[in-house]
N, C-alpha and C positions, 0 to 999 in steps of 0.2 A: 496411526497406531491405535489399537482396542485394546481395553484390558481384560481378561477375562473375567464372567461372567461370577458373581456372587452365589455359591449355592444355599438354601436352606435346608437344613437338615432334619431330619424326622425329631419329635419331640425326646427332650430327655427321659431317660429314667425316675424310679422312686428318689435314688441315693441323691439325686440335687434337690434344692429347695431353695426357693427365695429369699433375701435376707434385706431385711428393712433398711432404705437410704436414711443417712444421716441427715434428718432435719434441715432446712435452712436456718433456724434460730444458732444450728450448731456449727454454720458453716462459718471460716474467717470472712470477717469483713472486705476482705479486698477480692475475695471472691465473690462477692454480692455486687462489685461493679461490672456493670455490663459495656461493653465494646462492639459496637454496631463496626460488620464487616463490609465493606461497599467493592463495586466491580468498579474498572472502567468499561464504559459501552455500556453498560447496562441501565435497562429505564428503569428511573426512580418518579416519586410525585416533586411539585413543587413546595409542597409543605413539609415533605420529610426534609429536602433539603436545605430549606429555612430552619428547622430545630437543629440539622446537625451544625450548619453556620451561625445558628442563635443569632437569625434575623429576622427581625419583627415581620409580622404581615404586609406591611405594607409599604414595606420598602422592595423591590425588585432582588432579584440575586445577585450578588455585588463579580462572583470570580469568572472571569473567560474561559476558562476552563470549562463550566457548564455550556451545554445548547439543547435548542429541542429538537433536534434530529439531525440527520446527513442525507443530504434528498444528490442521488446520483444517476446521471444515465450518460448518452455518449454528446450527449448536444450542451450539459450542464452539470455540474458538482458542486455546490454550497451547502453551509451548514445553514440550520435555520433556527429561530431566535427561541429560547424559554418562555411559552405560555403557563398560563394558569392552570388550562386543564390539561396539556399535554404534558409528553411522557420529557422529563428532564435527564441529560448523560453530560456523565463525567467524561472528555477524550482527554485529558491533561491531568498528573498530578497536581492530586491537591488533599489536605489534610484537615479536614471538621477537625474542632476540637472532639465533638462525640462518636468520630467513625475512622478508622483505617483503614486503607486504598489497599487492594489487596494488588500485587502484581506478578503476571511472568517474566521470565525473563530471554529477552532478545539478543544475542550475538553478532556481530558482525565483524564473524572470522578473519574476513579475508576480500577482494576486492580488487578487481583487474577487468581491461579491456583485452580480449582476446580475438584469435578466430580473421583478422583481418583476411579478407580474399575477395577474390573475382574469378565466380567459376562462369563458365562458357557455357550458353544453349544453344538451340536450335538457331535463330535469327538475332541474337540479343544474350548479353552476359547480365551479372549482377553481384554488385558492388555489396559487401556483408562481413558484419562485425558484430559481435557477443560479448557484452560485458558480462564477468562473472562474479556472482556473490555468495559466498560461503556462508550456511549462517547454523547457529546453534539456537536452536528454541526449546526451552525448558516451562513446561509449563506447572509452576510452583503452585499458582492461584489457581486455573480452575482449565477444563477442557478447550480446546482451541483450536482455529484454525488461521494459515495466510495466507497473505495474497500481496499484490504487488499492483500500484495502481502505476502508471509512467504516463507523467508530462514533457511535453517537447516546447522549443523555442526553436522554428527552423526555415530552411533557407536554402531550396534546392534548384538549381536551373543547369540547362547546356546552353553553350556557346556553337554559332555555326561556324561554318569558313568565312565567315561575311562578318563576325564578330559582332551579332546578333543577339541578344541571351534570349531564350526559351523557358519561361518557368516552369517547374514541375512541382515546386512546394512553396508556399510561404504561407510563415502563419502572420507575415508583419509584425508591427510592433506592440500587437497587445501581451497580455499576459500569457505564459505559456498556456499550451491547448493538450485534450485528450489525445495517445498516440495510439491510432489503428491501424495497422499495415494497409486494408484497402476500403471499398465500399465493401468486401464479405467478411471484413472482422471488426465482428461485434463482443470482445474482448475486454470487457471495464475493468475486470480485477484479474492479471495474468497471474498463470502459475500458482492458482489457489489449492493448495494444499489438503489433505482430509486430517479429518478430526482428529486432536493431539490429547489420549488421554489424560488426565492431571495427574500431578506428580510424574512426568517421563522425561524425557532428552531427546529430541533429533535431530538430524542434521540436515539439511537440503541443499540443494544449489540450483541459485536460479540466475538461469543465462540464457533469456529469451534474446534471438536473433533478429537484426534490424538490416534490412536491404534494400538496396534501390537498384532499380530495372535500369541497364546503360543500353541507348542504342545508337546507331552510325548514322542514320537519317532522323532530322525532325523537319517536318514542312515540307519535303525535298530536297531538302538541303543537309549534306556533309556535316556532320557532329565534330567541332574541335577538341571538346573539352565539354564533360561533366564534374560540377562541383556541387561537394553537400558540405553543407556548416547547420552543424547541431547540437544544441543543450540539453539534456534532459534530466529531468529530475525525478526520481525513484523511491517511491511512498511505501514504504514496508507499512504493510497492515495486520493485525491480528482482529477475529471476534468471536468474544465469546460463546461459549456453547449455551443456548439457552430454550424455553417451550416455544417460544413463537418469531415471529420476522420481526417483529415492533419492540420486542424485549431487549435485542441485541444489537450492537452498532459496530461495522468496520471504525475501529478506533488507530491512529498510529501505534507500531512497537518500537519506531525508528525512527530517528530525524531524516530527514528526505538527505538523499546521497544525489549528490550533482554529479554527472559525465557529461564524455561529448568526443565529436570527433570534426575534424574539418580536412576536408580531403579536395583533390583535383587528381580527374584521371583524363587520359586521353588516348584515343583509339592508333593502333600499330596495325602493321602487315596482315598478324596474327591473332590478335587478341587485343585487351587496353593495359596499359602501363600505367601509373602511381608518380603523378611527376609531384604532389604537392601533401601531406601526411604529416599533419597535427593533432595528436589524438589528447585529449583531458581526461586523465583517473578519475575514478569514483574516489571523490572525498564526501564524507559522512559533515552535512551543517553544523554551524555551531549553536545558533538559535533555536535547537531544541526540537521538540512535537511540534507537527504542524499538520492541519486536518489540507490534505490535498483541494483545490478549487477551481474549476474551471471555466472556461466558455468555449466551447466549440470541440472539434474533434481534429484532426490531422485531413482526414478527408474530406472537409469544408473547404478548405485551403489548397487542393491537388489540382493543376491544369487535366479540364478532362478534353 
């Protein structure tokens, strides 16, 4: 959404005239105290934010809240630590005594697993499901946009007639990983939204689809059964509109929202039938912002 455009208009006439500001001698005292506005995402130094925490020099910056960046691509996601001469961000509420966090505000209307199906192709069906999230973004504090980063914890294989498993996914048992549908999606931030000007309201919905290819033959051998067990968690992000790349930080607007679904399908005459169908609602965390983190991608992990 844009706002329209500010016009300037031709200068005034004789009949206006300027009329002198009232002094600052003559201003109320409590209008003389100033209030430093601060973003989230946005770089600050490390000295401004040592006078707004009134921490001495030489002690480090005491709140988690701060970091010196968010370094992300499809192999890697970490934040990285507060230096001295790099650019310092707030991604978490927090309150200087000398400055107030300015914020927008993020909804999350609504929230549902949809869409389950298995539509037929040529040689091969595919197994597909849409969680869906209603959301309301108001941007109070300043212009914006989102995005959606999704981590997976998963676990996909077929079974032959021989009772054989076949993998097709695992990410094992480390931490969740980046989720890319295949090696041609190069997708970090889904569903990134355009510039929300400040002061507006919209509404979005974002229900990117997730699928797995079923097929009848693996190896030569008869397919009994395809099964997918998967967790994922869904990092609503906002960042602010600012002059440069380095200025501005994907920061959370949302505690990360957990789903999942765990299925077994097995192939018929016609088509595949659903003999096994445990799906997990998106529930919203309760532990708050969390800056998303990763090691790997989904297709590190795919039998090629």
């Amino acid at each position: 959404m844009s706002q329209s455009p500010k016009i300037r208009l031709p200068y005034a006439g004789s009949p206006l005239r300027l009329v002198e500001k009232e002094s600052a001698d003559d201003a109320p005292a409590a209008q003389m105290e100033q209030t430093v506005t601060l973003y989230r995402g946005i770089a600050y130094s490390a000295q401004q934010w040592r006078e707004w925490l009134a921490t001495s020099d030489g002690n480090t910056l005491p709140d988690d809240a701060l970091i010196g960046g968010f370094h992300f691509d499809s192999h890697c996601g970490e934040t990285l630590p507060v230096t001295e001469t790099g650019p310092v961000y707030c991604w978490d509420s927090l309150s200087p005594p000398g400055a107030t966090i300015a914020e927008n505000e993020f909804q999350l209307l609504s929230a549902s697993l949809e869409g389950l199906a298995i539509e037929t192709g040529i040689d091969c069906a595919m197994l597909s499901i849409s969680p869906h999230f209603a959301i309301r973004f108001t941007t109070r504090a300043c212009a914006a946009q989102l995005g959606e980063i999704r981590l997976v914890s998963a676990k996909r294989f077929a079974t032959d007639t021989d009772g054989m498993q076949h993998t097709l996914l695992d990410t094992g048992d480390a931490a969740p990983v980046l989720y890319l549908e295949d090696e041609h999606d190069t997708t970090l931030i889904r569903q990134r939204s355009d510039w929300q000007a400040r002061d507006s309201e919209a509404h979005f919905n974002f229900d990117y689809r997730v699928g797995q290819v079923l097929q009848r033959d693996m190896l030569g051998l008869k397919v009994q059964s395809v099964t997918v067990l998967e967790q994922y968690s869904s990092f609503f992000m906002q960042r602010a509109l600012a002059a440069g790349a380095r200025d501005a930080l994907w920061v959370p607007a949302c505690a990360p929202v957990s789903w999942g679904w765990s299925l077994r399908v097995e192939p018929e005459a016609e088509g595949w039938i659903i003999t096994r169908r445990k799906l997990i609602p998106p529930v919203v965390g309760h532990d708050g912002w969390q800056m998303p983190q990763w090691q790997g991608n989904t297709t590190d992990y795919r039998a090629h």
